[in-house]
C-alpha positions as CSV (number, residue, x, y, z in Angstrom):
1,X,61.2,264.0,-44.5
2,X,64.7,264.5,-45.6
3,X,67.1,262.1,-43.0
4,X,69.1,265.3,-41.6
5,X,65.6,267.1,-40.5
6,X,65.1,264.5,-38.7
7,X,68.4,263.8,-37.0
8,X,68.0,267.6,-36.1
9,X,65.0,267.0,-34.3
10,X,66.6,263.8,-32.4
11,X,69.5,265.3,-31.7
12,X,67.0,268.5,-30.1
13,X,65.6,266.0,-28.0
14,X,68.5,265.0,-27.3
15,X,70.6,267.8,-26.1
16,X,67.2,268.9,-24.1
17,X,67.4,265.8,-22.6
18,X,71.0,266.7,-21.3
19,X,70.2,269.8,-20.6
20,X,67.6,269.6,-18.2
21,X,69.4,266.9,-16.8
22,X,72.6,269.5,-16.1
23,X,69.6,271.9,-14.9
24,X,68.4,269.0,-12.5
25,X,72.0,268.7,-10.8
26,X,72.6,272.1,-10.6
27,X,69.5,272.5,-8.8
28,X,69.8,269.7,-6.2
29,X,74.0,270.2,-5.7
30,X,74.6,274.1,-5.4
31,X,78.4,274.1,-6.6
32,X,77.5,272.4,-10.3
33,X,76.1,276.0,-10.9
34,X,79.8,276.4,-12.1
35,X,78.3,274.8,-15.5
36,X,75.6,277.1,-16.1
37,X,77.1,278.2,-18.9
38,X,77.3,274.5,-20.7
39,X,73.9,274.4,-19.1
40,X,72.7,277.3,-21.2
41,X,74.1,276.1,-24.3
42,X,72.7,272.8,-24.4
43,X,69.6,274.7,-23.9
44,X,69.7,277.2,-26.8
45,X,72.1,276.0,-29.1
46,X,71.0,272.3,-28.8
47,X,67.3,272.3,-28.2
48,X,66.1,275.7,-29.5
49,X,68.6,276.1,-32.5
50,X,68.6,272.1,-33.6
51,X,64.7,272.0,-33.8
52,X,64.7,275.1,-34.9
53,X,67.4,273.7,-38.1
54,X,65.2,270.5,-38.3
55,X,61.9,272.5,-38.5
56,X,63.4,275.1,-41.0
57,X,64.9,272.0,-43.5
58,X,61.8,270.8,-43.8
59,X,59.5,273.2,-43.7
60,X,61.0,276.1,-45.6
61,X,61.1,274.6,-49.2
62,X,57.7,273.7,-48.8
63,X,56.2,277.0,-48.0
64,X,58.7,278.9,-50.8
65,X,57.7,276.4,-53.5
66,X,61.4,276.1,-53.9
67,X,64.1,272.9,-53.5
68,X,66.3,273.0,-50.5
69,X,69.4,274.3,-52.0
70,X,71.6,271.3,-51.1
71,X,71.1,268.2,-49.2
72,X,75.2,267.5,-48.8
73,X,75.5,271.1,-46.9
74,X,72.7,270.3,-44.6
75,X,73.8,267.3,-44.0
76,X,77.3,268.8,-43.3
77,X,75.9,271.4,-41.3
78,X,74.4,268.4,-39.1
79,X,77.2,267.2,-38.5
80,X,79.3,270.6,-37.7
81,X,76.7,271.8,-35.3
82,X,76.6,269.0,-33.2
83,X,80.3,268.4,-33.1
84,X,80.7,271.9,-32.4
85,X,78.2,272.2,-29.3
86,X,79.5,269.0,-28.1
87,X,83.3,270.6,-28.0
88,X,81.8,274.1,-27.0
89,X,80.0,271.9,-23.7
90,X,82.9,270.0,-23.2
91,X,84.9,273.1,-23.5
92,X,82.7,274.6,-20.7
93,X,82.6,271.3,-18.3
94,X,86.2,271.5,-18.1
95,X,86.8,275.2,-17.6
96,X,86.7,274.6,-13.3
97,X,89.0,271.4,-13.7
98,X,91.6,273.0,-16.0
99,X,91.1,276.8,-16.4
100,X,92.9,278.4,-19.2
101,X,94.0,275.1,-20.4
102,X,90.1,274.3,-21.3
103,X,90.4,277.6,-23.5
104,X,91.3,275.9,-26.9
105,X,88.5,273.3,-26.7
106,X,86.1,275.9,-25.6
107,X,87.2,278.5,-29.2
108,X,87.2,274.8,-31.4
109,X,83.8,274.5,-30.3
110,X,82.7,278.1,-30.8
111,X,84.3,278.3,-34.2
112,X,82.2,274.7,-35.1
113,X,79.2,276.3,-33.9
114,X,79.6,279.9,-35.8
115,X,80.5,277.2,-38.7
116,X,77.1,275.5,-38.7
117,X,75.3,278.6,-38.5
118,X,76.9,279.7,-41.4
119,X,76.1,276.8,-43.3
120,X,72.7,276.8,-42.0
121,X,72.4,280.9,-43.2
122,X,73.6,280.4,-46.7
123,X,71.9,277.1,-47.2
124,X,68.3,278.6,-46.2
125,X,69.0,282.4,-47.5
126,X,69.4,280.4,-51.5
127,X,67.1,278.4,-50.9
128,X,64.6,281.4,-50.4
129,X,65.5,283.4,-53.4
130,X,65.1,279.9,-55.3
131,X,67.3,278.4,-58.1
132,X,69.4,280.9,-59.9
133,X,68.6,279.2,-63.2
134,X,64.7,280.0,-63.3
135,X,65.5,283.7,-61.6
136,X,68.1,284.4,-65.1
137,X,65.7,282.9,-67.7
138,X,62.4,285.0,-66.3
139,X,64.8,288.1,-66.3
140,X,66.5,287.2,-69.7
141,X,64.7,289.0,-73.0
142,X,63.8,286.6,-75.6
143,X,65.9,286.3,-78.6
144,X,63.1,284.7,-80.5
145,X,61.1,286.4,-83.4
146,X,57.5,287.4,-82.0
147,X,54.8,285.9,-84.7
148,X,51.8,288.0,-84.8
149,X,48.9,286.3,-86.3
150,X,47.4,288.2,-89.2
């Protein structure tokens, strides 16, 4: 298994992990529900979409028959998603302190995210329709002289 599938899946267990844990002080402290919505990320965007990206880098290639089309974007992707929920959280956790103020870590974080799922799109979308290479030589004629046997 390829390292960043399974950082996805540790870093899944991880923001889960957080997430409940939000979930847990919501439910016993009644004014924390002002960070539902960091709550809710965590939840989808950290546990559902991360094992979800760690599943898919792994899995994928192997069912297509074709080679993840690159190892350095996943990785970067990785690396933008998780910095990106973590700013978009953060962004959220501080919107009661600060208000507007919390606005511009709140749109870094967002625009991280939408990043990573970008990556994540184009990376998985060539990797389904397979190396361009093979796809141009079965659709290339042959220049070649065709022997027929007498």
């Amino acid at each position: 298994m390829d390292w960043f599938s399974k950082a996805f899946l540790k870093a899944s267990l991880a923001w889960f992990g957080i997430g409940a844990t939000l979930g847990a002080v919501m439910s016993s402290w009644p004014n924390a529900a002002l960070y539902r919505t960091a709550h809710f990320h965590m939840n989808l965007l950290g546990f559902v979409s991360m094992m979800i990206f760690g599943v898919a880098y792994h899995v994928i290639p192997r069912f297509t028959g074709h080679p993840l089309h690159d190892k350095r974007m996943a990785a970067v992707h990785f690396w933008v998603a998780n910095a990106g929920l973590a700013t978009l959280a953060l962004g959220f956790l501080l919107i009661p302190l600060l208000g507007a103020k919390a606005l511009p870590v709140q749109g870094a974080g967002g625009i991280l995210s939408a990043i990573g799922a970008y990556l994540f799109i184009y990376n998985m979308w060539r990797t389904l329709d397979g190396p361009k290479i093979l796809t141009r030589v079965h659709r290339m004629p042959s220049t070649l002289p065709v022997i027929h046997p007498d």
